[in-house]
N, C-alpha and C positions, 0 to 999 in steps of 0.2 A: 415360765412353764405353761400358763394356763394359754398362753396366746400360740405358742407352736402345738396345742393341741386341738385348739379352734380352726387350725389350717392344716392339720393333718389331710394329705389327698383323698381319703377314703372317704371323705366327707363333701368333697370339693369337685374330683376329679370328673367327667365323665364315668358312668356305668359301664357303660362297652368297654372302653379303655382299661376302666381298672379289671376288666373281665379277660380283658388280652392278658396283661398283668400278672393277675395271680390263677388266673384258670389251665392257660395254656404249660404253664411248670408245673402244678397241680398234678394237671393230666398225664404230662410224661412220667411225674415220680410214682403215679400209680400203675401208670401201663407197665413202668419200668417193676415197680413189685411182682405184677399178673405174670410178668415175661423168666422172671426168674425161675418159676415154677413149670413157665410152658419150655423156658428152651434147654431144663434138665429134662423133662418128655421127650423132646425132641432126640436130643442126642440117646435115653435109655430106650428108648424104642425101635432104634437105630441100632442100639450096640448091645439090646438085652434082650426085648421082644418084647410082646406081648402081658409076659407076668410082670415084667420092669413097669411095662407102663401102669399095668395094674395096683401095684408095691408102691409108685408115686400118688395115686389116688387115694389109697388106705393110710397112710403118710397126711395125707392133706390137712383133716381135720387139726392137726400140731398146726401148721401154719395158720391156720384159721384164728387159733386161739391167741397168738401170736399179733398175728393185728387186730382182734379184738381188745387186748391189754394197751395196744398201741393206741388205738380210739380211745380208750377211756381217758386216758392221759395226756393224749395227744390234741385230737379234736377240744374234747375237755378242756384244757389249759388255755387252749389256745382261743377260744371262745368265750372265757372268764378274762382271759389278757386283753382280748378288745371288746367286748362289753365294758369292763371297767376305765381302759381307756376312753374310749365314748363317754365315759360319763365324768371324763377328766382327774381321775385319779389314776397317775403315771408310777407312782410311789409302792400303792397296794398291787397293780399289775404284776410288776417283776418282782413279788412271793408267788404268782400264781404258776408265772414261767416255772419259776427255781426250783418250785415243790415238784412240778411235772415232771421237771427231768428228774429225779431222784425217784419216782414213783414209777419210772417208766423201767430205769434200771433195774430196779429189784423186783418188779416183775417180772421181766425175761429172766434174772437168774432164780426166780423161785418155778417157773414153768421146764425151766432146765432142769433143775435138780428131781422134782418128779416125774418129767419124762426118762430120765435117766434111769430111776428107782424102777419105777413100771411099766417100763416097756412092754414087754413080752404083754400084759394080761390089757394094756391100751391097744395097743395095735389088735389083736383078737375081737376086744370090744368093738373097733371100730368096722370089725365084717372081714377081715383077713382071711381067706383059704389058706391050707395047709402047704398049697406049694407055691403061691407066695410073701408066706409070712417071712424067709428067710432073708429073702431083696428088701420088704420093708425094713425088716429089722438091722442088718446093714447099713442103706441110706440114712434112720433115723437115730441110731447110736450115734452120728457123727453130726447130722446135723441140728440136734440138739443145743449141741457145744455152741451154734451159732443164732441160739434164739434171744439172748440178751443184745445183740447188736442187730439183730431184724426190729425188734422191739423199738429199743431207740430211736435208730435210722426212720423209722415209720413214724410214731409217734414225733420223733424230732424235729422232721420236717413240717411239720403241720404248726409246732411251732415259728421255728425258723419263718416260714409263708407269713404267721401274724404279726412277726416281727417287720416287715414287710420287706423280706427279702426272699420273694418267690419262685425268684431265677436258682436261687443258692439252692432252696430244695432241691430241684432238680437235678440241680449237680451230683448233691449226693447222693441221689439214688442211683443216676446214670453211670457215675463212676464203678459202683460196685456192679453197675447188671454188666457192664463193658467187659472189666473184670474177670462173672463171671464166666462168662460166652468165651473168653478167649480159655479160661483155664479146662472148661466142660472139655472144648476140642483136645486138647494136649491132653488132658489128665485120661477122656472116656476115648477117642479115637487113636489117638497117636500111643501110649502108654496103655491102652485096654484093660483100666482100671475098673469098669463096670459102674457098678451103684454106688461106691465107694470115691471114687472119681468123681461123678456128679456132686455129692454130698462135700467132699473137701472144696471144691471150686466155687460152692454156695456160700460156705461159711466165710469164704476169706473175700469174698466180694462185701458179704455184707459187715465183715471186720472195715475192711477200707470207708464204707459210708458211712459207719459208727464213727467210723475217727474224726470224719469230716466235720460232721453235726457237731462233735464236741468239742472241736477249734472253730467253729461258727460260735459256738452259744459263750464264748468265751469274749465276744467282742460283737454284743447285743448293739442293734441301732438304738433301738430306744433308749436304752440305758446299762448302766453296766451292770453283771450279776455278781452280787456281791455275797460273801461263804455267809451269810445271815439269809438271804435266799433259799437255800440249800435246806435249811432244817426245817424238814416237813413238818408243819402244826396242824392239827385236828381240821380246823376252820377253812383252813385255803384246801386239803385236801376231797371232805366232804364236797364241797361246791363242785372243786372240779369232776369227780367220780358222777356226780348226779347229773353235770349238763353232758357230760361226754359218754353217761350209761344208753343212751338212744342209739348211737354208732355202735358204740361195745355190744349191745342186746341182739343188733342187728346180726353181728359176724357171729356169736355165738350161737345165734337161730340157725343161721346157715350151716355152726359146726355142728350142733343136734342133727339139723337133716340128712346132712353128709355122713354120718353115723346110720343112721337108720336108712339109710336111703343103698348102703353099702349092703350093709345088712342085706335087708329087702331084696338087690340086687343078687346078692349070693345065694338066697331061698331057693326064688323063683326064678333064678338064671338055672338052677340044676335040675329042676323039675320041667327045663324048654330043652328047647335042640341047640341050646347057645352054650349048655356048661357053666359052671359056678366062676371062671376066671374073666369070658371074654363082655360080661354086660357093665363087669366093674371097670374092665380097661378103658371102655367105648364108650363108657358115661364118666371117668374121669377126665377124658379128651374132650368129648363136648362142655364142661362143665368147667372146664379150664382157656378153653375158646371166648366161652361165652363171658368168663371171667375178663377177659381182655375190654370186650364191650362196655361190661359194668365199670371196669376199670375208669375210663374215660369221664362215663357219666356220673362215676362219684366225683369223680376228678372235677368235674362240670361244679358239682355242688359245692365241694372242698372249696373252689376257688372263690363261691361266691360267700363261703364262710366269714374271712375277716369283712366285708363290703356290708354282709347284712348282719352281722353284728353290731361293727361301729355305727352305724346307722339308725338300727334299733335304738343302743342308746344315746344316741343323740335326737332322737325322734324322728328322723326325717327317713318316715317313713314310705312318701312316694320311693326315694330308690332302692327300698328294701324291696318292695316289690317289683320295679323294675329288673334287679339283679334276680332275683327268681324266676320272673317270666323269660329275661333273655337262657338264661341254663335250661328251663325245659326246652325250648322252642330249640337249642342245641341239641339237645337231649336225644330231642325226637329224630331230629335229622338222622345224626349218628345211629340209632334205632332203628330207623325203616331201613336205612342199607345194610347193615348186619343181618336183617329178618331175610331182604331178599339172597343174599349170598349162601345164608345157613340153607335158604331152601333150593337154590340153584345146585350148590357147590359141596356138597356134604361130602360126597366120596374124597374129593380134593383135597379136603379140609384135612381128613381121617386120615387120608394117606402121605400127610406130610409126617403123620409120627410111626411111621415105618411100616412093613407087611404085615397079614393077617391071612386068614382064610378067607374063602367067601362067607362063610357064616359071621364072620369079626366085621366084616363091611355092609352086612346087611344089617345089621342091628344097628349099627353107627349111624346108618346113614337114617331109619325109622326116627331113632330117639331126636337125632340132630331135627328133624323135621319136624316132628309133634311136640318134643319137649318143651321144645323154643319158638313154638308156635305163635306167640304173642311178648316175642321181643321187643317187637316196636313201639312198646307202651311200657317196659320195662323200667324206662328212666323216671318214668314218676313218683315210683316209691322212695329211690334213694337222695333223689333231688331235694324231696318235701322233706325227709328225716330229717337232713341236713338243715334245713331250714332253720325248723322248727326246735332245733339244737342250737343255731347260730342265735335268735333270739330269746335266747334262755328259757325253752318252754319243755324241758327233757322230759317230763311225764307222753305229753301228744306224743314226742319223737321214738320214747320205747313202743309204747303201743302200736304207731305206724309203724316199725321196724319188727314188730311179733306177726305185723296179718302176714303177709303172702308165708314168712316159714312157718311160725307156731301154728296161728289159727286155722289156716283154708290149707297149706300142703302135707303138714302133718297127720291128720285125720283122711287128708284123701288118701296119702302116702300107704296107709295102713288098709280103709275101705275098700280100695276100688282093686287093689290087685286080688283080694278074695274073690271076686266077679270075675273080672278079666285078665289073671295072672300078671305074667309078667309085663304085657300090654297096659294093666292099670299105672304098671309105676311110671309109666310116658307119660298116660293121660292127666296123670296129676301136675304138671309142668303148666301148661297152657293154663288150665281149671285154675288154681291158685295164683298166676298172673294175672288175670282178670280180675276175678274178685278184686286181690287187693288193688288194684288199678280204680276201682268203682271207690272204696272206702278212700284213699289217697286223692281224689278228687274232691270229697265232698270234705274232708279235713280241711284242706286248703282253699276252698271256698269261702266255706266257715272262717276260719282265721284271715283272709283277708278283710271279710266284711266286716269283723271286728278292728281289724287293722285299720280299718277306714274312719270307721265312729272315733276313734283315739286321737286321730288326724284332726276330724273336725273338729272337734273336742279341744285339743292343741292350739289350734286356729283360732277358737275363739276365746281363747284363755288369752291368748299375745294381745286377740283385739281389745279386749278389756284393758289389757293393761296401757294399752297406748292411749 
């Protein structure tokens, strides 16, 4: 046992390599989540208008929370499974697996159960106008039903990846988005099922990737999951909750802002010449675009998750930094071309989810421009979280995952549309990426340079001892 964990490739392989590896299925099982949500848009914007798209926005926050439950458990496990590996106990690993999945599942069906209970007074919370609270409420009675297998599937895969089967994740997500994409067209085009239609097509996509994951985790590489596995104990749960709370804090910031930001949107959209409906449509569309982007660049980070963990603990921590540096330096790439397309291409962008007025395209295309203003540096924050997750350091990772939502967008969110109405809640976009772009620098600065001294440190512990 101890010598097939000394050769484990995570520890051996090339960095780039292992970043082909597990980054590149990463990426698609997230693009493939971001897509679920954009190509239900797609098609209700297409076959509903305007309030459809709107009703899918106000809906959002549910999903948000959703893969936040999926990080706590997912990232979480899966970062206590290789750390511990790393430190050559294969034994304690797969309770961390076992507890995961159990933790994952009863999540999704306890978020089912009261979104089901309180629909009507969540949706309103979340900034719903009165004409279209009736599309959300529609859409999210049905897809409800399908938040215990978005949960797993999310969370599962990120297992699955640590187990070091990175390709498989992908499978599973791609199967269900294929899935849905094919059932959207039949259920919302061909049968003119509406919101309803979309909603069924989602849930059974993500029924299919739920199944997959649970006939994966059934025939683990590392070792087999045995029903002793399964029963969640105090000890393995804690751990996981607290290294995988920095991802979960993250989405959850983003489900606050997305609430308040709805909100905010509804105020001061009815007090413009824009109407309380079209600022919610047009900043769920750009917000779900730019979701795509992120998508990637978590993906980026997710990938280098198992790499700089096991590594961490094995100490060999030159390619713990290597695998970080090569993900931003990806990061960025992916970043600056999104930045310039967003500002090229915004009309394009908006009008692939269906017609509007002119007033619906002029606002789309401001916010897409200002909001997003400082895309290009946007990969820094979620790259670092990650990080600093992967080496068991989840205090750093919540706090970097609080600045750009909690700390710097929230308070401008609220400040600056009193000045400049509905214009303030764009300018807070940019504003809030920067900052936290400036704090995410000097975190990780910081923690390399300590990174370093541990190194030498290490170094000259071996030399002693020779």
């Amino acid at each position: 046992m101890e010598e097939k964990i000394k050769i484990n490739p995570l520890g051996t392989e090339s960095v780039p390599k292992l970043m082909s590896q597990f980054a590149v299925p990463s990426i698609v099982a997230m693009l493939v989540g971001a897509l679920y949500n954009i190509i239900d848009q797609l098609f209700i914007g297409h076959a509903v208008g305007t309030l459809g798209n709107a009703a899918t926005n106000i809906a959002f926050p549910l999903t948000t929370s959703c893969i936040a439950l999926a990080l706590l458990f997912g990232i979480g496990g899966a970062s206590c499974f290789n750390l511990t590996l790393g430190r050559g106990d294969r034994k304690k690993a797969m309770y961390y697996l076992g507890n995961s999945v159990v933790m994952l599942i009863f999540s999704g069906l306890l978020l089912c159960v009261i979104t089901e209970i309180f629909l009507t007074p969540l949706l309103k919370g979340f900034g719903s106008p009165n004409d279209v609270l009736p599309y959300a409420k529609e859409y999210v009675r049905i897809t409800a039903a399908g938040f215990p297998f978005l949960v797993l599937t999310t969370g599962g895969g990120h297992l699955i990846r640590a187990d070091g089967s990175p390709a498989m994740t992908m499978i599973c997500s791609l199967a269900g988005a294929v899935i849905n994409t094919g059932l959207d067209a039949l259920f919302v085009l061909v049968f003119d099922m509406g919101m309803a239609g979309a909603a069924y097509a989602t849930i059974i996509g993500q029924f299919i990737s739920a199944v997959i994951v649970l006939v994966y985790l059934k025939h683990c590489k590392t070792a087999p999951l045995k029903r002793e596995h399964f029963i969640v104990k105090l000890k393995y749960a804690k751990t996981v909750a607290s290294i995988g709370m920095a991802s979960c804090f993250n989405q959850l910031a983003m489900m606050v802002v997305q609430i308040v930001l709805n909100n905010s949107l509804k105020h001061y959209g009815a007090a413009s010449v824009y109407g309380e409906s079209i600022p919610i449509a047009c900043a769920g569309i750009v917000m779900k675009v730019n979701q795509v982007v992120f998508s990637i660049v978590i993906g980026l980070g997710q990938g280098t998750q198992p790499i700089e963990s096991f590594n961490y603990g094995a100490k060999k921590y030159s390619r713990v930094r290597e695998a970080y540096r090569l993900a931003v330096l990806l990061g960025a790439a992916i970043s600056i071309v999104s930045f310039i397309l967003f500002q090229l291409c915004p009309r394009q962008i908006i009008g692939l989810f269906g017609d509007g007025t002119e007033s619906y395209f002029k606002f789309g295309e401001k916010f897409f421009r200002i909001f997003l203003f400082f895309t290009w540096i946007n990969c820094l924050q979620p790259i670092t979280t990650t990080f600093f997750t992967s080496i068991g350091k989840p205090i750093k990772g919540v706090f970097l995952s609080l600045t750009r939502q909690i700390i710097f967008f929230l308070p401008c969110l609220i400040i600056l549309p009193l000045i400049f109405d509905i214009n303030g809640i764009i300018y807070t976009g940019p504003i809030s990426d920067f900052l936290s772009a400036i704090v995410t620098i000097a975190m990780a600065a910081y923690e390399f340079r300590i990174m370093k001294k541990m190194e030498i440190s290490e170094a000259h512990i071996i030399k002693e001892g020779l």
